[in-house]
C-alpha positions as CSV (number, residue, x, y, z in Angstrom):
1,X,0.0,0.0,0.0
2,X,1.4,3.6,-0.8
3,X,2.5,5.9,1.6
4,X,2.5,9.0,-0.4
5,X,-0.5,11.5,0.6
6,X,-0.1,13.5,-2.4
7,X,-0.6,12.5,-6.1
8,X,1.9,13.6,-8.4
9,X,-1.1,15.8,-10.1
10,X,-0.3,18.3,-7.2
11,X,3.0,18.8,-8.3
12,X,2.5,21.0,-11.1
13,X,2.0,23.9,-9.7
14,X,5.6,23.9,-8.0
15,X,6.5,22.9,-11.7
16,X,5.1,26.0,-13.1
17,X,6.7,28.3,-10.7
18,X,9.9,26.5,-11.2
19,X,9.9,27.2,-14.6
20,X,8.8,30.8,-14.3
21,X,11.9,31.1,-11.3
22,X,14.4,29.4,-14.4
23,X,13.1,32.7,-16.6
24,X,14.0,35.5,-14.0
25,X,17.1,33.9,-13.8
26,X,18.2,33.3,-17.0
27,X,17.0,36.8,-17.8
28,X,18.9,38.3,-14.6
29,X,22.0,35.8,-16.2
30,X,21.7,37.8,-19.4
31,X,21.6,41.3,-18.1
32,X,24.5,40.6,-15.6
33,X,26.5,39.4,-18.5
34,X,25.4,42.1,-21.0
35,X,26.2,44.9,-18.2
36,X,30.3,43.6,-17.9
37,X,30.4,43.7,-21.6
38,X,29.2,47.1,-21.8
39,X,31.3,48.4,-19.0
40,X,34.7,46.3,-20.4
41,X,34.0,47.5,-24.0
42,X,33.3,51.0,-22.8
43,X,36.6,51.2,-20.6
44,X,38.8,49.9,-23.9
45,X,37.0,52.5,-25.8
46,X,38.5,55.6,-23.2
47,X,41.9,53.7,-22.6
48,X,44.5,53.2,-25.3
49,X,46.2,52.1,-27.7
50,X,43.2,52.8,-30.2
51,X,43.3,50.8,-33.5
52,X,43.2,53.7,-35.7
53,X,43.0,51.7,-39.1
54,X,40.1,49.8,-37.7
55,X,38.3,52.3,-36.3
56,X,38.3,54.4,-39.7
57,X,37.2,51.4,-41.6
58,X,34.7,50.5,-39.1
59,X,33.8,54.6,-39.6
60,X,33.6,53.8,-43.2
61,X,31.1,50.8,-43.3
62,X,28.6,52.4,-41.0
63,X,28.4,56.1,-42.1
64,X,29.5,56.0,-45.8
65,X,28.0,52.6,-47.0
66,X,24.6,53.2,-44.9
67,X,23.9,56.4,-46.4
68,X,22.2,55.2,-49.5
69,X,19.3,53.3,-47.2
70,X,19.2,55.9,-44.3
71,X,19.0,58.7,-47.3
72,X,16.1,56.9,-49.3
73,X,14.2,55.8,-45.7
74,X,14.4,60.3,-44.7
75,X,13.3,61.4,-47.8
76,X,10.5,59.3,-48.1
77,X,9.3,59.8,-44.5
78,X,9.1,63.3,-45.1
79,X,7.3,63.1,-48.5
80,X,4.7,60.5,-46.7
81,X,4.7,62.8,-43.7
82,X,3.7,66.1,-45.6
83,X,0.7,64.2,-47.7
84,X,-0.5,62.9,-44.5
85,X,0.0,66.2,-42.2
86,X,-1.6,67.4,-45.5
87,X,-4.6,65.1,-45.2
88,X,-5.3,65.6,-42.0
89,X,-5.0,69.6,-41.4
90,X,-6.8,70.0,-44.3
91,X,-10.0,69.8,-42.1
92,X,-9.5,72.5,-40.0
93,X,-8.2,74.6,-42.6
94,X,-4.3,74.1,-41.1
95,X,-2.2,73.3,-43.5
96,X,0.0,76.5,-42.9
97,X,1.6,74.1,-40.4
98,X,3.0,71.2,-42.6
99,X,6.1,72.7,-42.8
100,X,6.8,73.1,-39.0
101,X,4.9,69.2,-38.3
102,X,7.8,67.6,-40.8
103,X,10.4,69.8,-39.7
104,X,9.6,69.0,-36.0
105,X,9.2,65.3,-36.5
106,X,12.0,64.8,-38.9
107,X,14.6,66.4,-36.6
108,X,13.5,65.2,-33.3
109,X,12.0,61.6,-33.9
110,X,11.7,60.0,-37.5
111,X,15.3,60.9,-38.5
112,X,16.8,58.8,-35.7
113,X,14.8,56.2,-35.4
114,X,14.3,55.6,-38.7
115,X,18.1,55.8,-39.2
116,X,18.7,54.0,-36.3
117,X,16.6,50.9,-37.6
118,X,17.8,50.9,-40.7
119,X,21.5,50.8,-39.3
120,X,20.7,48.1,-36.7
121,X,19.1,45.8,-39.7
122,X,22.6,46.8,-41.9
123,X,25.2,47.1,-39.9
124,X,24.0,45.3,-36.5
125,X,23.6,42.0,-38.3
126,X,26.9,42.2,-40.1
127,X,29.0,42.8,-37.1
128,X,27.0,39.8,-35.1
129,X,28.0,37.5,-38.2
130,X,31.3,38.3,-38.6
131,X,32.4,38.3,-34.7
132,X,30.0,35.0,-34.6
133,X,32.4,33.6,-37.3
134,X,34.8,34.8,-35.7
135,X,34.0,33.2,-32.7
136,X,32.6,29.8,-33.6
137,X,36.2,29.5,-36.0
138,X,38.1,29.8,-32.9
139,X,39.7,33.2,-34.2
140,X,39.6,34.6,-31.4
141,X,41.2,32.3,-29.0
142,X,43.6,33.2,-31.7
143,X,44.1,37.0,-30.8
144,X,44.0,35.9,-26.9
145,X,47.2,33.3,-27.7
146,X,48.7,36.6,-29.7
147,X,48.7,38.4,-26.8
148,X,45.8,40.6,-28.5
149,X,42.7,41.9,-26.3
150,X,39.5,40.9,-28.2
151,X,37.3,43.2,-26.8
152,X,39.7,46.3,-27.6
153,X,40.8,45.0,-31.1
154,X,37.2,44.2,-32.3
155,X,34.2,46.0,-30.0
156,X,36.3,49.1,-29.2
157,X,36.7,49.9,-32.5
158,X,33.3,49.4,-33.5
159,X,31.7,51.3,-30.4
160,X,33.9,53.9,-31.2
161,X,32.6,54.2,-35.1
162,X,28.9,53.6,-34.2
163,X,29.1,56.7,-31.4
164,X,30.8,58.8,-34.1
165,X,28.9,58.0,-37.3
166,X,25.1,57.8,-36.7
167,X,25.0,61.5,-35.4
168,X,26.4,62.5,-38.8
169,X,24.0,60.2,-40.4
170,X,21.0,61.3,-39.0
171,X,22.1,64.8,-39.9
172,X,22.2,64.0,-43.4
173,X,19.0,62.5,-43.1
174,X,17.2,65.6,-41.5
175,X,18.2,67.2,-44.0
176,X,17.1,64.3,-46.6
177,X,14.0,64.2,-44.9
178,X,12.9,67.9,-44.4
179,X,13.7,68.0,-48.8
180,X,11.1,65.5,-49.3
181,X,8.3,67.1,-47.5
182,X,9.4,70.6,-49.4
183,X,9.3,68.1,-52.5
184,X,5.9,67.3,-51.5
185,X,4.4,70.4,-49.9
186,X,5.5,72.6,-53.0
187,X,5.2,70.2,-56.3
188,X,2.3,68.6,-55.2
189,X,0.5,70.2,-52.6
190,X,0.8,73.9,-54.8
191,X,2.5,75.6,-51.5
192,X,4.7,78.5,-51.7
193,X,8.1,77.6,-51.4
194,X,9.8,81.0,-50.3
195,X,7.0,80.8,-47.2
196,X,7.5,77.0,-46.9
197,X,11.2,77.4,-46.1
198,X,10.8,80.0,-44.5
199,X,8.0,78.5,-42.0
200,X,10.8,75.9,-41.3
201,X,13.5,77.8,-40.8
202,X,11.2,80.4,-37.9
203,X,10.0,76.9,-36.5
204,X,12.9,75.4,-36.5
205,X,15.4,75.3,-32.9
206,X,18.5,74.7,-32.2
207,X,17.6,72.2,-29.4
208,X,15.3,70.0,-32.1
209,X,18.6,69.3,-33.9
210,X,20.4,68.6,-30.7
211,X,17.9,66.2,-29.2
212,X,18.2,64.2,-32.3
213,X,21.5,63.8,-32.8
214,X,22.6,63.3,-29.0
215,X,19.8,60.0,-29.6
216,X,21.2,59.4,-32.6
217,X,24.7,58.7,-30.5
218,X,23.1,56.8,-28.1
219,X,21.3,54.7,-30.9
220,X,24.6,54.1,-32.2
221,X,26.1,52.8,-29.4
222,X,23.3,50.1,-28.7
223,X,23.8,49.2,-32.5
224,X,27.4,48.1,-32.4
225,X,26.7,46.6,-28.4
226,X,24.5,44.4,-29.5
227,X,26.2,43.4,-32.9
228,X,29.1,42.9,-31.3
229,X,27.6,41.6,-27.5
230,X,25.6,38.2,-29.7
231,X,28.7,37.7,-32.3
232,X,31.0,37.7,-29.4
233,X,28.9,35.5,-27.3
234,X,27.0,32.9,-29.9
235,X,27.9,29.4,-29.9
236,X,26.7,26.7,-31.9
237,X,28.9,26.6,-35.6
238,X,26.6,28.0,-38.1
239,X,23.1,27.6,-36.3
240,X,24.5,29.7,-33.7
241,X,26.1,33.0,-35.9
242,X,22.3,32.6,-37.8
243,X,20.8,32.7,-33.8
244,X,23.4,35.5,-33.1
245,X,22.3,37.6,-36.1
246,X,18.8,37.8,-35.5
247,X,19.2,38.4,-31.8
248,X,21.2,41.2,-32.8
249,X,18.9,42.8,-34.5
250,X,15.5,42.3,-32.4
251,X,17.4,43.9,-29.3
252,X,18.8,46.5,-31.0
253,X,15.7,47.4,-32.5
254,X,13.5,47.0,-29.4
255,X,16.4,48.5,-27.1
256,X,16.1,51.8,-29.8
257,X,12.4,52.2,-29.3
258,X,12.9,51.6,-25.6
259,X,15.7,54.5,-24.6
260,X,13.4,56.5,-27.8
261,X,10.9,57.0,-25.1
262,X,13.6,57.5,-22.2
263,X,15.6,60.2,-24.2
264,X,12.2,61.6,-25.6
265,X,11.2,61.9,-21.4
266,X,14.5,63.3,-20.2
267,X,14.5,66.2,-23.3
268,X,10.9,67.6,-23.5
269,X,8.7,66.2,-20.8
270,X,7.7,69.2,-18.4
């Protein structure tokens, strides 16, 4: 006859909250390792020696070769943004303001998010794959036996560029961006152009362009951590760069939305 008071039925719930405690760790597990990344890749970024060659081609790859998408992403934003602010002033006879709604939202959100995304779907899945390859090769338990630091030889270098090179990217893009809705506004829409430039330019602040670009930097930086942060850290031969990559991109892209908000609340909320 059994002794045991309890049918195994009951144990389920314990299961369920076992599985939910292996979740909170694992996440806790993650966090703790992503925070030492980012503070040891930060440090080698402020500490020399700097790889100068690598940093300028690094510098190369994310602001000269990303231009063509981040260009063609601004200026249609602003051309979709004018026919919409278009659509929707039109009803209470305020379309006067067009020019300051795509100026405002060009400069201050589209232009780096936008340009952010665009980079993290470019560039962030690049640098995951080739650190992954790096990594699952074993070419990087080759720079440790060199006597080579990994982390400032490849994700110094690339923290570095991504800091530098998405501020200037973004300001392109405003630019890009703000010449679409003129495109718009003026060839389509039958505005004035001498008042529609000059609407913008009266609207327009100094601390628009600002906010922009110091997210743009900060956008930047969780581009390359997180490209760099799955290559470095993906296992697995091929499966695991193909894991890496796409990791790389979901969290930079939900981690740019997420410090969007933050930055957005620490600028302009009152």
């Amino acid at each position: 006859m059994s002794t045991n008071r309890y049918p195994k039925t009951q144990i389920k719930p314990f299961q369920f909250l076992q599985a939910i405690g292996r979740v909170i760790l694992s996440f806790l597990m993650t966090a703790g390792r992503l925070s030492l990344f980012t503070l040891e890749g930060t440090s080698h970024c402020l500490r020399g020696p700097w790889y100068f060659r690598i940093i300028y081609r690094q510098m190369i790859e994310i602001g000269f070769y990303s231009l063509p998408v981040v260009g063609l992403t601004a200026v249609f934003a602003g051309m979709v943004l004018a026919l919409q602010s278009y659509t929707g002033f039109a009803r209470f006879s305020a379309e006067g303001a067009i020019a300051n709604v795509v100026v405002l939202s060009i400069t201050r959100e589209l232009g780096p998010v936008l340009a952010g995304l665009m980079v993290a779907g470019r560039i962030g899945a690049a640098m995951a794959a080739e650190i992954g390859t790096m990594r699952v090769t074993e070419q990087i338990d080759a720079l440790t036996t060199l006597s080579t630091n990994p982390m400032k030889y490849l994700v110094a270098p690339r923290l570095i560029a991504g800091v530098t090179m998405l501020p200037i990217l973004v300001f392109i893009a405003d630019i890009i961006g703000v010449f679409g809705g003129y495109l718009v506004a003026v060839y389509k829409l039958d505005f004035n152009a001498s008042n529609y430039i000059r609407n913008t330019l009266e609207f327009l602040e100094v601390s628009d362009v600002v906010s922009g670009l110091v997210k743009a930097s900060v956008f930047g930086f969780l581009v390359t951590l997180m490209g760099c942060y799955h290559g470095y850290n993906s296992r697995g031969g091929a499966q695991g760069v193909g894991r890496a990559t796409t990791n790389a991109v979901v969290s930079a892209s939900i981690l740019i939305l997420c410090f969007d908000y933050i930055l957005t609340e620490a600028f302009f909320a009152k």
